[in-house]
N, C-alpha and C positions, 0 to 999 in steps of 0.2 A: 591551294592552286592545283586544279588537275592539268593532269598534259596528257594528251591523246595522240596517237601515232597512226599511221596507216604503213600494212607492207603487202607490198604488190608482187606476185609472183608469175613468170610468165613462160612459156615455152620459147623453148631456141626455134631460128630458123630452118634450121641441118637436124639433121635426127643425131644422136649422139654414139658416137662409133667405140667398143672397147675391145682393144684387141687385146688375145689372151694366147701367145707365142708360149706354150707351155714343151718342156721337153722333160722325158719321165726316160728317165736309166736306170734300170736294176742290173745288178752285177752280184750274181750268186759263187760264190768261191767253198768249194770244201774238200776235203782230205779224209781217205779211209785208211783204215789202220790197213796189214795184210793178210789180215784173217776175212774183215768184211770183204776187203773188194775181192778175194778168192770167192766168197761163200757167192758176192754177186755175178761175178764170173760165169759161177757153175749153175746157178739158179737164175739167170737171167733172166728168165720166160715171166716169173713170175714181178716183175714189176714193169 
């Protein structure tokens, strides 16, 4: 016995909407010892 199928595919009537509410937070945190942040202090220009 065969059995045969049909599958119909169709477009919607709306066009299809996807919303993408994305929210991106970086949050850099860092600590220098007292030699570096001196040396950056004094040398500043250079970064």
């Amino acid at each position: 016995m065969l059995l045969s199928g049909c599958v119909t595919v169709e477009a919607p009537d709306k066009p299809i909407v996807i919303n993408l509410n994305i929210n991106i937070k970086q949050e850099v945190v860092y600590r220098l010892d007292g030699e570096a942040k001196a040396l950056i202090d004094e040398q500043g220009g250079i970064f």
